[in-house]
N, C-alpha and C positions, 0 to 999 in steps of 0.2 A: 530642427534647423534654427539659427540664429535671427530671423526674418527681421531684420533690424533695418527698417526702407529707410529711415533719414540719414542711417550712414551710407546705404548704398547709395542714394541720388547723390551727394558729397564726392563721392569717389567716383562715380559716373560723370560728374558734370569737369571734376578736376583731370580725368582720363582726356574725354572726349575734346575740352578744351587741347590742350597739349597736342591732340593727335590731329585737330584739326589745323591749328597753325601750323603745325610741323609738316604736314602735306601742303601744304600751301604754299611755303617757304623753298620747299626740295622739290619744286614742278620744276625750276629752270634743269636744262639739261646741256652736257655739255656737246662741242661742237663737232661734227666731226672732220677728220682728217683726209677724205676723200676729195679734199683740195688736190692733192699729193698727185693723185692720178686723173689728173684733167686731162685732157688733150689724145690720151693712149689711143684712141679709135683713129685718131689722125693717119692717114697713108703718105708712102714714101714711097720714093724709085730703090729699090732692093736689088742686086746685080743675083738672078740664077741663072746655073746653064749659060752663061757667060753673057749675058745680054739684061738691063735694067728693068724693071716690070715693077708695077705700082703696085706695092702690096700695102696692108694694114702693118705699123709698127709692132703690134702684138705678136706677129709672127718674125720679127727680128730677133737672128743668134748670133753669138759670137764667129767670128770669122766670115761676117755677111758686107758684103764692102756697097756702103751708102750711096747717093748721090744727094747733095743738100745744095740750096740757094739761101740766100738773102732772106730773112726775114723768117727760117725755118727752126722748129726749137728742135738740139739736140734728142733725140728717140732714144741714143744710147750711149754708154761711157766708149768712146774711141779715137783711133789716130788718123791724124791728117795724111792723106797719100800723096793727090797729086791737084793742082787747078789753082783756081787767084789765090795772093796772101787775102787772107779772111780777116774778120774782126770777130770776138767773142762775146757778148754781152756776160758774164756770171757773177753779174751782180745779187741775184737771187741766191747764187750757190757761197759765193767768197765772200761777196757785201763790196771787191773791188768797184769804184765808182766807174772808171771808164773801161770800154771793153780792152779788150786783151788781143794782141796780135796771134796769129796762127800760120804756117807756123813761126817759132821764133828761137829764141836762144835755149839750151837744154839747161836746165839745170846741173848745179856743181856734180859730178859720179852718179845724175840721175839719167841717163838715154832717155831720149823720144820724149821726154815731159815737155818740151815745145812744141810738140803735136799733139801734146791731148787733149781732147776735148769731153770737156763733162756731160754727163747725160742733163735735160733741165734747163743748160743754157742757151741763149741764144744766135742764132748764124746772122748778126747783123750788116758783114758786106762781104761779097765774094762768094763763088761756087765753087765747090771741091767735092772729092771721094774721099771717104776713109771707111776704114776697117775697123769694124764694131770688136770690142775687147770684152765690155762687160754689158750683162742685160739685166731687167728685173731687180729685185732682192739683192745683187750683187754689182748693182753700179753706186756710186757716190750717191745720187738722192737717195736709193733704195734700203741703203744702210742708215740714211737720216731715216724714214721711215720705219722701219725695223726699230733704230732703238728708240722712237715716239709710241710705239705701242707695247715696246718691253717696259717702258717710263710710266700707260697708261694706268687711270685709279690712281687716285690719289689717295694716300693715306690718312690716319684720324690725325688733324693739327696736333704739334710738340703740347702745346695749353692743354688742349681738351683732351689727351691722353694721359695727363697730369693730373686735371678734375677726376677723371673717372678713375683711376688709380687712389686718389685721394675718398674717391665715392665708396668704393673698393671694402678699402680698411673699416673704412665706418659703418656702414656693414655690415661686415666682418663682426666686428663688437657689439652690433644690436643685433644678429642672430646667436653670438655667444651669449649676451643675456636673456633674451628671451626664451631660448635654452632654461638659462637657471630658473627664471619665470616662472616657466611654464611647471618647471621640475616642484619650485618649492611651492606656487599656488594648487596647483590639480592632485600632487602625490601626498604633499606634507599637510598644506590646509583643506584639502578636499574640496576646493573650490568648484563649482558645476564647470562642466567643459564648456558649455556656450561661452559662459564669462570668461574665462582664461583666453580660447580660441578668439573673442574680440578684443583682450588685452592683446594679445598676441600681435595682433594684424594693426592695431591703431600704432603699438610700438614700429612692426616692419614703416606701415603708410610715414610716419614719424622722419623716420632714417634715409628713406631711398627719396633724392632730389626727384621728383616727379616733372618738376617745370624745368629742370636742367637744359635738356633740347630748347624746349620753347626758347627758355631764357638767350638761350648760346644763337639761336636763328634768329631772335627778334633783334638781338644785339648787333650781332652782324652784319643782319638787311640793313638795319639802321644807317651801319658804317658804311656799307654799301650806296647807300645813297650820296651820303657825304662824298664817296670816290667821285661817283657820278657828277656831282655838282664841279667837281675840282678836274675834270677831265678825266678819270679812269671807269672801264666801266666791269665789273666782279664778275667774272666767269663761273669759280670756286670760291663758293664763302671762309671754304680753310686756309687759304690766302691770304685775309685779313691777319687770321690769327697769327700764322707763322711769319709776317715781316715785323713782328713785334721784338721775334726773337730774333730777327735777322743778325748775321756780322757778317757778312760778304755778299757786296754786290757785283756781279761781273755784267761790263753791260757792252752790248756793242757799238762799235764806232760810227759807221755810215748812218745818218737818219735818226742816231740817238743822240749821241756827244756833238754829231756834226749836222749841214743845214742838208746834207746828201744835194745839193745845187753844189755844181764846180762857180771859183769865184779869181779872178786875174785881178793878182794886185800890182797895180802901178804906181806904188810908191816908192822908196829907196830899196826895197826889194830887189826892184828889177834892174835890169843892166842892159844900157845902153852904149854904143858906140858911133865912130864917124860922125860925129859931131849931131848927131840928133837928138832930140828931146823927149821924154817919155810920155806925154802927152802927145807927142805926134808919131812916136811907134804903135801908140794904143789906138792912133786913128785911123793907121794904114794898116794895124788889123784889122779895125772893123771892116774899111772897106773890102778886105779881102774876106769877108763874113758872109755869110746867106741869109737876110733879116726874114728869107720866107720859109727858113727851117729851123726851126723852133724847137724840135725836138732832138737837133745834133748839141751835147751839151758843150763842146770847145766853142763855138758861133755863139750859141745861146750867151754863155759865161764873157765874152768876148765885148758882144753888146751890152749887156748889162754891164759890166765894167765902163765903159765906153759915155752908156746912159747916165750912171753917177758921174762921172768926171766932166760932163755936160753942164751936168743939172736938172738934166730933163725930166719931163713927169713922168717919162714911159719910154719905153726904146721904139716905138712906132715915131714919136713925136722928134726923139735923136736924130733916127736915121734921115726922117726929111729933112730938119735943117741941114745936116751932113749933105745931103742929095743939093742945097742951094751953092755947096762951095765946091764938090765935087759931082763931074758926068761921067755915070760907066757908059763908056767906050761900047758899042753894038757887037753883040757876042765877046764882052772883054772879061765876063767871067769865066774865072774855071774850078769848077765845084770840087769837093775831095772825093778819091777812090783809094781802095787798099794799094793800089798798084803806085803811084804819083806822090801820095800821102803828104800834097800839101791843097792849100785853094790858096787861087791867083785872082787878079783882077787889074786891069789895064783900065783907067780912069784920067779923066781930066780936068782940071782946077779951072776955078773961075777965071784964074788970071791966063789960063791958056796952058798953061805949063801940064806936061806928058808926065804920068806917071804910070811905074809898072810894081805891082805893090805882091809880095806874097806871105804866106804865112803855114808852119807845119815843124815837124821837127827838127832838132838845130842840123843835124847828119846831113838831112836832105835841104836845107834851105842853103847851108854853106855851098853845096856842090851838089845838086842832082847825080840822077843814074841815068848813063846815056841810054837805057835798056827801056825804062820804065815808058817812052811814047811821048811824054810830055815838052813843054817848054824849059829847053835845055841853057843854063847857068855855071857859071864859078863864082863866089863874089870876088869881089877888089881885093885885091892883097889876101890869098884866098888861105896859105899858109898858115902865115899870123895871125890871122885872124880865127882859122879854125881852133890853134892852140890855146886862143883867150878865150873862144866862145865855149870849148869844152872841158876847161876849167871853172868856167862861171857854172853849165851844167850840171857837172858832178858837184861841186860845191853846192848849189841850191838840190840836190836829188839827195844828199846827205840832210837835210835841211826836210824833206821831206814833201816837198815839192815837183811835179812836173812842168814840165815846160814847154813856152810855145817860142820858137823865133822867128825874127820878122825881115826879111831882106824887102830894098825898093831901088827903082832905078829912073828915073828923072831923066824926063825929055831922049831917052832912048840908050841912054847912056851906059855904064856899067852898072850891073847891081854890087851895091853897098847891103853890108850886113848892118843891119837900124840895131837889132838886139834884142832882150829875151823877155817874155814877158812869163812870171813865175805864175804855177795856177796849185789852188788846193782849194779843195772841200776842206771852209772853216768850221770853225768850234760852235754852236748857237750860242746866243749872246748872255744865255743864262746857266750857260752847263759850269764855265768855271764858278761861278758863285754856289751851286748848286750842290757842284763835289763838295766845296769845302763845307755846308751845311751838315752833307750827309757823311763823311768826315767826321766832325765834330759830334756825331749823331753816333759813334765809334764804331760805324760802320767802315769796312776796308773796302775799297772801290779798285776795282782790275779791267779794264778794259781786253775785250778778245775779240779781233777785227779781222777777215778774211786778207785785208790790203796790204801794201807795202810795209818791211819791218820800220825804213825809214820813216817813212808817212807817217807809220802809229805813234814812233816818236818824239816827232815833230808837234803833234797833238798832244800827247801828251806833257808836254811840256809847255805849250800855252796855255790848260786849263789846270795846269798844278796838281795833274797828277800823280809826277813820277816817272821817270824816264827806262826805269828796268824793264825793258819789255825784251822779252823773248821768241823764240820762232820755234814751230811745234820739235823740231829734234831734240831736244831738251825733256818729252813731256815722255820720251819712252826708252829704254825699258823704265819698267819702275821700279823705287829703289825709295829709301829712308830720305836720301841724298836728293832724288827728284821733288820727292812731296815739299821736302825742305824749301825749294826753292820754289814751285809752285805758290806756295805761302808768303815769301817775300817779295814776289814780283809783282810789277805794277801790273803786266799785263799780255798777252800774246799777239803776233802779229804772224800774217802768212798761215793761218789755224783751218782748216777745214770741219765741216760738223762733229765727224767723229774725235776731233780735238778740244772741241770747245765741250764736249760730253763728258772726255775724260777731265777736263781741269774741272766742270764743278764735281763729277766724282772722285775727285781727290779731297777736294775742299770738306763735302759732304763725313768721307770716310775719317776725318780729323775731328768729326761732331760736332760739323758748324753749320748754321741755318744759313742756304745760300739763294741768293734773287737772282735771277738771268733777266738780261732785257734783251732783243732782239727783233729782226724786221722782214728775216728773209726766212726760207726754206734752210739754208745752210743754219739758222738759228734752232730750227722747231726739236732737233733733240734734246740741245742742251735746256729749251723751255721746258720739254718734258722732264726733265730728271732733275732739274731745282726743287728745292720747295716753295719757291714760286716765281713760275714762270710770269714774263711779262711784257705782253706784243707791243711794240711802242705802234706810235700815229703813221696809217699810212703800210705798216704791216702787211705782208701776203695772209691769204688766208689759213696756209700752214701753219704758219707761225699763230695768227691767232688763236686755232684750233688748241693746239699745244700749251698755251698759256694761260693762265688762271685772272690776269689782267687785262682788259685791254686799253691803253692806252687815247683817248681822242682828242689830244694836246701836242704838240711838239717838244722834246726837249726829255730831260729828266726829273724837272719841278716837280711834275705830280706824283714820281716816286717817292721823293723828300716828303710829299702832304699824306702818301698813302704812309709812312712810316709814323710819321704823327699820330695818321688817326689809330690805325695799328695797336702802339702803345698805348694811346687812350681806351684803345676796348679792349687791351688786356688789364688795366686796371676797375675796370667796368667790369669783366666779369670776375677775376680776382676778388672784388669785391663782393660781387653773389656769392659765390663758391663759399668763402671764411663766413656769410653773414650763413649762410643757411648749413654749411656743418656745424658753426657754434651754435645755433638755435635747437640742433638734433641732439647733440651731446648736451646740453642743459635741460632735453624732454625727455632722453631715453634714461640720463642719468635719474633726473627725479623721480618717474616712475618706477626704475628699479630700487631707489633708495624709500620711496611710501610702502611699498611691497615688503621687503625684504628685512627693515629697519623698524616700520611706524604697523606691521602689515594692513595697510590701506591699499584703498585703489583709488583711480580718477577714472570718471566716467570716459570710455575710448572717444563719445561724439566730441567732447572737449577736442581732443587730441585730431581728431579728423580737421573738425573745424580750422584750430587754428595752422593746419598743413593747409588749407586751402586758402586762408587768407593771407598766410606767408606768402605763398608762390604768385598768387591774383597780384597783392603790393610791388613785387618785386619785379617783377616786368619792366616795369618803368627806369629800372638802374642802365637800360641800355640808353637814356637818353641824359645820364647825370653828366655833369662838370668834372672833368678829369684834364691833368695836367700830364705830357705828356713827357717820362723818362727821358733822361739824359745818356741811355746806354741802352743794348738792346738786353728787353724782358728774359729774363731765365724763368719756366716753373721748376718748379722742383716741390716734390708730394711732401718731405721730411719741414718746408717751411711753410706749404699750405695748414697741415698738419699742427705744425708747433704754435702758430699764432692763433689758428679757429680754437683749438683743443683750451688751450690757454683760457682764452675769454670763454668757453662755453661752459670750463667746470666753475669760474667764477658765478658765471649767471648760473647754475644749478643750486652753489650755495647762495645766492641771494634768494633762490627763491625758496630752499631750505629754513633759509634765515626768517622769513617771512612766518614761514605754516610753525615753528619752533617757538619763535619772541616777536611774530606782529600781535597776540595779544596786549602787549605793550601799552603799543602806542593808537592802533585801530581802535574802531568802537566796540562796544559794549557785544553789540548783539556777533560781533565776531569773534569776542571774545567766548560768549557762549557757544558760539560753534563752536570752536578750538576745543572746548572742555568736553561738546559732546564728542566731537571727532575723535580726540586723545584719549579720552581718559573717561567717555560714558560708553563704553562697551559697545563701540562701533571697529571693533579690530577684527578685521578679517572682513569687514566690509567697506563700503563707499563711504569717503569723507562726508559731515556733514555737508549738504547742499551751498548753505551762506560763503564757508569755507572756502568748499572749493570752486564757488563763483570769483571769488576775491582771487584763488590762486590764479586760475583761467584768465582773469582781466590780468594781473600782476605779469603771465609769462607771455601774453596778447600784447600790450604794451611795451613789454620791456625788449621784443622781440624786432619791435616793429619800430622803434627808437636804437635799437642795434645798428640799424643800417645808417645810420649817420656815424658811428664810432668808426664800421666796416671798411666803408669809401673812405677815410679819410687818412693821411699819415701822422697826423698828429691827433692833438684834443679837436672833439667834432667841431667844437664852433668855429676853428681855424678856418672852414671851407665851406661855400657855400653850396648845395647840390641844385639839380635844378629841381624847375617848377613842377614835372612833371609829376618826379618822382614822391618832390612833398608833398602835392597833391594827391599821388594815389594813397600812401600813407595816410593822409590825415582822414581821407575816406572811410578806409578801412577801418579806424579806430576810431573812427565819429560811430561809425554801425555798430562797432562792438559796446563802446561802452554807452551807448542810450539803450540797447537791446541789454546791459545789466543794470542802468537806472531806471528801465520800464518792465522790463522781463514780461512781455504779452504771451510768449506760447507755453508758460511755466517749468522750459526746462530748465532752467535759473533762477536760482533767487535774483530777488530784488534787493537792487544793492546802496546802502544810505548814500548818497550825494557827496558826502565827509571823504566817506572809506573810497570813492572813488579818486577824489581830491589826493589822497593820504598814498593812494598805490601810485599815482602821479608822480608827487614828490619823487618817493621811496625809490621809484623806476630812474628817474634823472640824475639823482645821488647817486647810487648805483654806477651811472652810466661815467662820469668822472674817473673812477676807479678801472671800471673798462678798459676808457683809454689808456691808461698807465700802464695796463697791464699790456695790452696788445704795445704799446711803444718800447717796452721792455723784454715782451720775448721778440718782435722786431731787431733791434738793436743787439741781444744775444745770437739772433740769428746772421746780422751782416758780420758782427766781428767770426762767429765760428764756423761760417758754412764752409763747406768744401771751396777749394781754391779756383777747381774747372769751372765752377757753375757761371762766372762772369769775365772767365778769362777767352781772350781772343785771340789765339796764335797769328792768325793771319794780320792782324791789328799789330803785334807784338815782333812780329819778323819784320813787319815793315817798320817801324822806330826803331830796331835795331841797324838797320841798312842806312836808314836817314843818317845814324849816331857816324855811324863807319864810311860813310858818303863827305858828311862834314869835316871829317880828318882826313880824309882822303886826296878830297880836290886843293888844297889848297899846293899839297905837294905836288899833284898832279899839273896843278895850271903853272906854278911856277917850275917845272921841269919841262913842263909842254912850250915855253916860252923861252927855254934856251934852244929848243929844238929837239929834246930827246925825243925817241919814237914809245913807244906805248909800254913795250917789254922792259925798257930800261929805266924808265919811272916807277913803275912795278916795283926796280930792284932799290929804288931810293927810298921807300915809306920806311918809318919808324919802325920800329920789331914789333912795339903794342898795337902800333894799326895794321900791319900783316895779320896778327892774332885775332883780329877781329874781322878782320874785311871778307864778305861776301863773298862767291863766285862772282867776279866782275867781267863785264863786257869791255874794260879798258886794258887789258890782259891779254896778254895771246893763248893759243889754245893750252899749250906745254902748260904753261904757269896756272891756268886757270884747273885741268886737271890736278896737278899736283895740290891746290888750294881746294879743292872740293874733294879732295879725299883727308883732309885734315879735318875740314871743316863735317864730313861722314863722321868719323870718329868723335868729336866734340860736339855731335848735336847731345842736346839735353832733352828731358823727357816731352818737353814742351816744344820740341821742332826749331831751336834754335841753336845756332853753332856760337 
């Protein structure tokens, strides 16, 4: 046996480290998704044998006809049959902000979709029966769940699958040499087996990144922290890595891009009539508002609007002074039902004067339903007025907007229509700066929002993102022609889970690293199948579950900061990776060139050693100065390859250079080693000791001063690294070279003070040349690398559209301004901008089919027509 204990503690202590941070690192676990199934145990009135009976929902099937109330969550996907119009809350499932009437209008050739009701959401007013359609695995949440665990496991990061591919090859060529090694030391020289079997193993310990892990978890955590400080908190450290390589973020609207608070603006927005003032429509809302329910968001939104146009510090403090100019009347409210669908309020002014003030949709405030029970109305001039008021409507619901309108009637008099007060869930106040950050970041951003098609683009064009949004019929079947467009649009609106699943499996299938942001249940598939998912603040727990980030900030900032840091830890380990395969290819090259060339050997504990104070140094690169890309990271193994390979057979001839003609310029007594090593009858055995002390500090140093060429994109001194990591360095090569100017355990010479000085230099000089060389296969590699490796379809269909947008509208607004209709502006473009133009939404259907199958046949390989 080899019984060689100081390499084993060596390789012991270098194991045991690695395996011990690395378990310490991968304790966190991820979440589970049994959010999904809360509530299942809950019971309900189930209609058997013709009479209702309170069973557990567990045993609900299809064709089981419910009985549900107020405040009841959905059990099962079904249709409304008979009982009050209801309200839906599916916010959770769609991300719509307010709930949804039931039943209501059917959609275009769609039957019964105004009776349906999703399983998940909520029965917020009204009591009805319906008949259960879909249970289980086979209702709407069930299929978001289903494909969250098809989605689950995440796979090895784009980066770190690149490292080890690149670990791989290198490898590869240090067991093809030691191969030859072993062939010409044991067969040709007859070298004893012990010696070869530890040349052997100090070459493998040499080759294989041992700290890799560490390095790759220590870096991470690191970055992790960083999230943390900036408001995200790391579910999956492989998240970090892959937003490096991101180029498409799709993020959703409610709660991320917007403040998910409904907000009434009463500025020139809104539209008033009969001579009132929009400061005093906004006031005979309020009073028509409930200040003690807080949690109805039209009232909420109402007041708060009401509370800014005051001034006031708080809507508690509004409504009192309100209460000193205005007395509600005894029993003069009347609150909202599904049935009524507005609230009223009979008040009276300081000065005495009768007010009858209401507020609800324009349909019902113009003219009641004599059916509905309530306090029955027409307004003034009720005709005319309906025709102006339902133009101001559809024009602001185009606009993207809902609305609330206001009738009042004075001293008992007729009711007047006061006018409309517009409402939307705005933009946050940082999201448009934000986009264009992560924009310029050459990330492509696509919003995919459960809401109105209108809605999404009315948002979307406050925050500059782009107005092509589409509606999930678009996304199926699929086709050359779909993907295409998928690529160019801003974004989708009206999408349900399994839509928003398919658009990033579109994206994905094109070879692009895609982010999802989202907040609901209707979010948590497509979290699952990005590559990285991302709960924003405020999240259900689905959704966090599913997402590798999570969010505890408002907004999309901290995505733009987790993109930052991102790129900076891939140049942080980018940087490990080149320093420590160039280090391996200038020890396994030299050992096989002393062997094979000079046949010498170097003692294997050399070689262990300086593996272990490589890896110990290096640690600390997870906390160096790095500047963060202007584009998202590409690895690709063929340029990891080409630059470490580059610099590592230089540093093999420099240290060739050294054991060849450092008699030169070294001292005397190295000289005599050289002579004994070379050329006094030490072939076929171990370098003089003096020698290959000198060599040992010369590839120690020159190893360990590498790492300043490796970080850097230019000549090292260009950049300063931090403290930590010069510290650990200087450490480590404080120990080595006092332990060769003192050499106490004898396995070293002692080395003169000079030659230490001399390997100094030798090592610095050197490292100039480095640089040149890495800026050189660098620069070989931007001009010649493959074209995919930084191209962005989805970045590139979108400048395309911009191109064809900007020639577009100008004939458009000037043909839209004599009055032409849509189709026949169409027929007025230039021939050069027909050839270019898009699938446009300003198009009627004929014209748009005909243009999308042109534009099928003229995509290019790259997904553009």
């Amino acid at each position: 046996t080899i019984q060689n204990w100081p390499d084993f503690i060596i390789i012991m202590v270098l194991l045991m480290t690695n395996g011990v941070l690395g378990f310490i690192e991968e304790r966190s676990a991820q979440a589970s998704v049994d959010a999904l199934k809360a509530g299942l145990e809950k019971k309900m009135p189930i209609k058997r044998n013709g009479k209702f009976v309170s069973m557990p929902i567990l045993q609900v099937v299809p064709g089981d006809v419910l009985f549900m109330r107020g405040g009841d969550i959905v059990p099962a996907d079904c249709y409304y049959m008979e009982g009050d119009p209801c309200q839906v809350d599916e916010a959770a499932l769609t991300g719509e902000s307010l709930p949804v009437k039931v039943p209501r209008k059917d959609e275009k050739d769609k039957p019964f979709t105004g009776r349906r009701m999703w399983s998940g959401s909520i029965l917020k007013v009204g009591e009805c029966q319906a008949v259960v359609s879909h249970t289980g695995i086979n209702t709407m949440i069930g299929e978001a769940a289903k494909a969250i665990q098809e989605a689950a496991g995440k796979d090895v990061g784009q980066f770190e699958g690149k490292i080890i591919e690149a670990a791989q090859v290198l490898i590869g060529i240090t067991i093809i040499v030691v191969l030859v090694l072993f062939y010409f030391l044991y067969f040709v020289k007859s070298v004893p087996l012990t010696e070869v079997l530890e040349m052997s193993l100090s070459l493998v310990i040499a080759s294989v990144p041992v700290a890799l892990p560490m390095v790759m978890k220590v870096t991470l955590s690191i970055g992790a922290k960083e999230m943390a400080d900036e408001g995200g908190i790391v579910t999956h450290l492989t998240a970090l890595e892959e937003i490096a390589s991101m180029k498409v973020l799709c993020s959703d609207k409610t709660g991320t891009l917007t403040t998910a608070q409904m907000t009434v603006y009463y500025d020139q927005t809104a539209r008033v009539y009969n001579g009132f003032a929009t400061e005093q429509m906004l006031e005979f809302a309020s009073l028509a508002s409930n200040e003690a329910n807080k949690d109805d968001p039209i009232d909420a939104a109402v007041l708060r609007a009401y509370t800014k146009m005051k001034g006031a510090s708080d809507v508690d403090h509004a409504v009192e002074e309100r209460k000193k100019r205005f007395t509600l009347d005894k029993e003069g409210f009347i609150g909202f039902n599904a049935i009524v669908k507005r609230t009223c309020a009979a008040v009276t002014a300081k000065d005495g004067t009768k007010w009858f003030v209401s507020k609800g949709m324009v349909d019902v405030i113009l003219k009641t339903n004599e059916d509905d029970g309530g306090k029955q109305w027409a307004v003034e001039d009720c005709e005319s007025m309906s025709a102006a008021a339902k133009k101001a409507d559809a024009e602001l619901g185009v606009s993207g907007f809902k609305t609330l309108a206001v009738a009042a009637s004075k001293n008992g008099g007729p009711m007047k229509f006061v006018g409309i007060l517009p409402i939307m869930d705005p933009p946050r106040h940082d999201t448009k700066e934000t986009i264009k950050k992560i924009k310029q970041s050459k990330v492509a951003v696509k919003m995919i929002t459960g809401d109105h098609h209108n809605i999404g683009m009315e948002l979307a064009r406050q925050i500059e993102l782009g107005t092509d949004i589409r509606t999930p019929e678009c996304l199926y079947p699929a086709s050359d022609a779909r993907d295409a467009l998928v690529l160019a649009a801003d974004g989708f609106a009206k999408v349900k889970p399994l839509d928003k699943h398919e658009v990033v499996s579109v994206l994905q299938n094109k070879g692009l690293v895609v982010g999802m942001t989202g907040d609901g249940v209707n979010d948590a598939p497509a979290l699952a199948k990005a590559q990285i998912g991302i709960a924003v603040h405020g999240a259900t727990d689905a959704a966090k579950s599913a997402g590798d980030i999570v969010l505890t900030k408002d907004g999309l900032s901290p995505i733009y900061t987790a993109i930052q840091i991102s790129r900076r830890i891939f140049k942080r380990l980018r940087s490990y990776v080149i320093y420590r395969i160039c280090i391996t290819v200038q020890v396994v090259f030299f050992l096989a060139c002393l062997a094979l060339v000079f046949d010498l050997r170097f003692k294997a504990l050399y070689i262990i050693l300086l593996a272990l104070f490589h890896d110990l140094q290096i640690v600390t690169i997870a906390y160096d100065h790095q500047i963060a890309g202007v584009k998202p990271e590409t690895p690709t193994v063929l340029g990891l390859i080409l630059t470490s390979y580059s610099m590592g057979i230089l540093m093999f001839a420099q240290t060739m250079l050294l054991i060849t003609h450092g008699s030169y310029f070294m001292s005397d007594e190295f000289g005599e080693s050289h002579f004994t090593s070379m050329d006094g009858g030490s072939a076929g055995g171990e370098m003089d000791k003096y020698m290959e002390t000198c060599v040992f500090l010369q590839i120690s140093n020159s190893s360990a001063i590498l790492i300043l060429s490796a970080r850097a994109a230019g000549f090292f001194f260009t950049s300063m690294p931090a403290w930590q990591l010069m510290l650990s360095t200087a450490i480590g090569q404080v120990i080595i070279n006092l332990w060769t100017l003192t050499a106490p355990s004898g396995l070293i010479a002692q080395l003169q003070p000079m030659d230490v000085l001399k390997v100094w230099l030798y090592d610095i000089a050197w490292l100039i040349f480095l640089d040149s060389v890495k800026m050189t296969a660098n620069g070989l590699w931007e001009k010649y690398k493959p074209a995919d490796v930084d191209y962005n379809p989805a970045l590139v269909a979108l400048k395309a559209q911009r191109k064809v947008s900007s020639q577009f509208q100008p004939q458009m607004h000037a043909a839209a301004g004599a009055g032409a209709d849509a189709a026949k502006v169409a027929g007025t473009l230039k021939p050069e901008v027909k050839k270019k133009l898009r699938i446009s939404r300003n198009i009627d259907e004929k014209d748009r089919a005909k243009l999308e199958a042109k534009l099928t046949k003229g995509t290019s390989s790259r997904g553009l027509a």
